[in-house]
N, C-alpha and C positions, 0 to 999 in steps of 0.2 A: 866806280861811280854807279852802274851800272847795278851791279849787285846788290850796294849798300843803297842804294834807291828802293830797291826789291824789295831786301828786309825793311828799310826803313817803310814801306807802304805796306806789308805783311807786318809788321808792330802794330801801325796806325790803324790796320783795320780790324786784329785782336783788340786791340786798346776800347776801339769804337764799338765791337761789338760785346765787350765786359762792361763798357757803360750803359748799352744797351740792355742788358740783362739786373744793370743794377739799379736801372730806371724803373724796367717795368715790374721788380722786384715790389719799388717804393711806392706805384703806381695802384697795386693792387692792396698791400697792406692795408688801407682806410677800409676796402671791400671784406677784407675779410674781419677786423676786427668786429663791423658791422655784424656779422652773420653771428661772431664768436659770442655778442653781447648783447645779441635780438632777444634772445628767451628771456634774459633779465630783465631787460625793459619791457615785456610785453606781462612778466607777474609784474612787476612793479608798478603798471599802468592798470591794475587793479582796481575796481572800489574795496576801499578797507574798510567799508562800515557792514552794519548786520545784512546777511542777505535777503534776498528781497522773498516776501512768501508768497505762491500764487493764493490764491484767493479760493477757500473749501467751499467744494457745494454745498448749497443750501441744503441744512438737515429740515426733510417734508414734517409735519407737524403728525403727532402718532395716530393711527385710529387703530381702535382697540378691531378683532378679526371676530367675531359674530360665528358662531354656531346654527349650523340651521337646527331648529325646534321642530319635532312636529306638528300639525295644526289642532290649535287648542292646547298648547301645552301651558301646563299649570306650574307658576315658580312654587319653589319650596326652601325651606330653610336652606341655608350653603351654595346655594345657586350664584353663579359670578353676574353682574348683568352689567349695562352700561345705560348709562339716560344721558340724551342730546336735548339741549334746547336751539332751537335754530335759532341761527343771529346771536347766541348771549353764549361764546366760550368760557366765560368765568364760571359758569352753571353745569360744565360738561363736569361728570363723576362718576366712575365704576368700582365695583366694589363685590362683596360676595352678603349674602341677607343670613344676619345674624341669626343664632339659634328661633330668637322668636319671630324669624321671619320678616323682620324690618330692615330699612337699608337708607343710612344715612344721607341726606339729598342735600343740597346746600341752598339755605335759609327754609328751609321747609324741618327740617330736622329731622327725627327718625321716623319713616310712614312706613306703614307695614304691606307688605306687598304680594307677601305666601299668599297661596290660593287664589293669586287671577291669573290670566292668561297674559301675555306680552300686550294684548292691543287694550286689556281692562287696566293694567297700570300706568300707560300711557294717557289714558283717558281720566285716571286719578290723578296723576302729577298734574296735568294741564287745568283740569279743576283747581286743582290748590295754589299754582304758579298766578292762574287766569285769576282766581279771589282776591288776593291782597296785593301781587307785584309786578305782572307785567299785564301788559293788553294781546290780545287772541295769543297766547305761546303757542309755537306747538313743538311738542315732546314726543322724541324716541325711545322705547328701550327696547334695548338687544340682549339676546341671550349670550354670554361670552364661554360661559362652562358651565358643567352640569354637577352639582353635588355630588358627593361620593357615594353612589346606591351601589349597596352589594346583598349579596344572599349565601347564604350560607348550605353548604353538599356535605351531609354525615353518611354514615353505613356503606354501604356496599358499593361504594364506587371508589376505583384506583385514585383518584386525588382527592381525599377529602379535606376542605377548607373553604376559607370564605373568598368571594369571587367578587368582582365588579360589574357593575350592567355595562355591554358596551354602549358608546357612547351614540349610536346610532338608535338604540331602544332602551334612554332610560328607564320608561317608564314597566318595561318590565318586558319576558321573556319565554317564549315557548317551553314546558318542561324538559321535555328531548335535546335542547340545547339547553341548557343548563348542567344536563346529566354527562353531555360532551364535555363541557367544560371541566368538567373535573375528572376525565378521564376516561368517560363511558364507566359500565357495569365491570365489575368481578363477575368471576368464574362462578362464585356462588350466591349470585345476586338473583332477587325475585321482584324483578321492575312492575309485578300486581301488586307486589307489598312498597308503596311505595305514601309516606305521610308527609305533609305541607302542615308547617304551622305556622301564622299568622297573625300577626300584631292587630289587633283591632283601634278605631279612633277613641272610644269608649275607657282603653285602658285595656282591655281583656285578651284574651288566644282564641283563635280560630282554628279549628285541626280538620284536616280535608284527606280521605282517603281517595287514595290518586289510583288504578290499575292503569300504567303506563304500556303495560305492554299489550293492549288494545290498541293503543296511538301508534306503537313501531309497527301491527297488523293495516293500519289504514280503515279499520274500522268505526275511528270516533274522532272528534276533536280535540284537537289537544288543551293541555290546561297550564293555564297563564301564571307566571312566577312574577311575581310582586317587589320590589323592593323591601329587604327586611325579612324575608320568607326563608324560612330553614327547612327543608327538605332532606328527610332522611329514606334510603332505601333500605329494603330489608332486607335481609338474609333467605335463603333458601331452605325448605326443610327438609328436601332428600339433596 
């Protein structure tokens, strides 16, 4: 009795403790399918429509970048320039001034511009704005680039060919640099013999004998290269 008691409570409390494990077996199951089927539902709880876009900065409205000019600087044919009318954007227009020196303005049409200064052209456009269509305008223009002035290095210098003004002096350039420019002198270069020829308004040539090698001495002033000016150096004759 005794014994079978034993077992029989040593059965009942494996029994209870298989149930126990097949309890908290079934107890957890919901937990973990949960965990197993989280990621599914959490793409599935997605919005499926287009994604959403932030919002781009505003693109700043352009303003063309001006060149400083020096003072008094006189436009020319191929010159880029820019005209502002304050208050009237539809008026704003840049552009570069045709061979003969004109540059399309809108409703003014083509006014010719070559030969004044930045503050005489501003003073013409506002005359002709101010004549017919608006009341006091007032007009800017800015230099934005400089036409393509260059000069041309023959003879006796290691690079000869045609050069551009920099862009700091277009209107023209010390001899000596110029002569840098195209490589300085050869070995048998005679910088006394040195001739400038020159387009005149007229139509005609100008021919200038240059002794430059007084100016590398410091004993003179130098002389001024032109836009358009072909300088050739000489040759040596010993």
């Amino acid at each position: 009795m005794i014994i079978r008691s034993a077992f029989g409570l040593r059965l009942d409390f494996s029994e209870g403790l298989n149930r126990l494990r097949t309890g908290a077996r079934w107890r957890w199951l919901p937990v973990a399918l949960t965990f197993y089927l989280l990621p599914d539902f959490l793409l599935a709880s997605q919005p499926t429509g287009p994604a959403s876009i932030l919002p781009s900065p505003a693109v700043s409205a352009f303003t063309p970048n001006s060149v400083s000019a020096p003072p008094g600087y006189i436009l020319s044919a191929n010159d880029q320039v820019a005209v502002e009318v304050f208050g009237e954007d539809d008026l704003r227009t840049n552009g570069r001034l045709n061979p003969e020196g004109n540059l399309s303005v809108p409703l003014l049409g083509s006014i010719h511009l070559a030969g004044l200064t930045l503050t005489q052209a501003a003073s013409k456009l506002t005359e002709l704005y101010g004549r017919d269509y608006l009341v006091n305008p007032k007009v800017n223009v800015m230099l934005l680039g400089y036409a393509k002035r260059r000069f041309s290095m023959l003879g006796q210098v290691n690079r000869p060919g045609s050069y551009e003004m920099p862009e700091s002096s277009p209107g023209g350039i010390d001899l000596l640099e110029a002569i840098a420019m195209a490589g300085g002198y050869t070995r048998i270069a005679a910088p006394e013999r040195v001739t400038v020829r020159r387009h005149t308004a007229a139509g005609g040539d100008q021919i200038f004998k240059v002794n430059a090698k007084r100016f590398t001495k410091g004993s003179g002033g130098g002389f001024h290269v032109e836009p358009g000016d072909t300088i050739t150096v000489g040759e040596s004759i010993f």
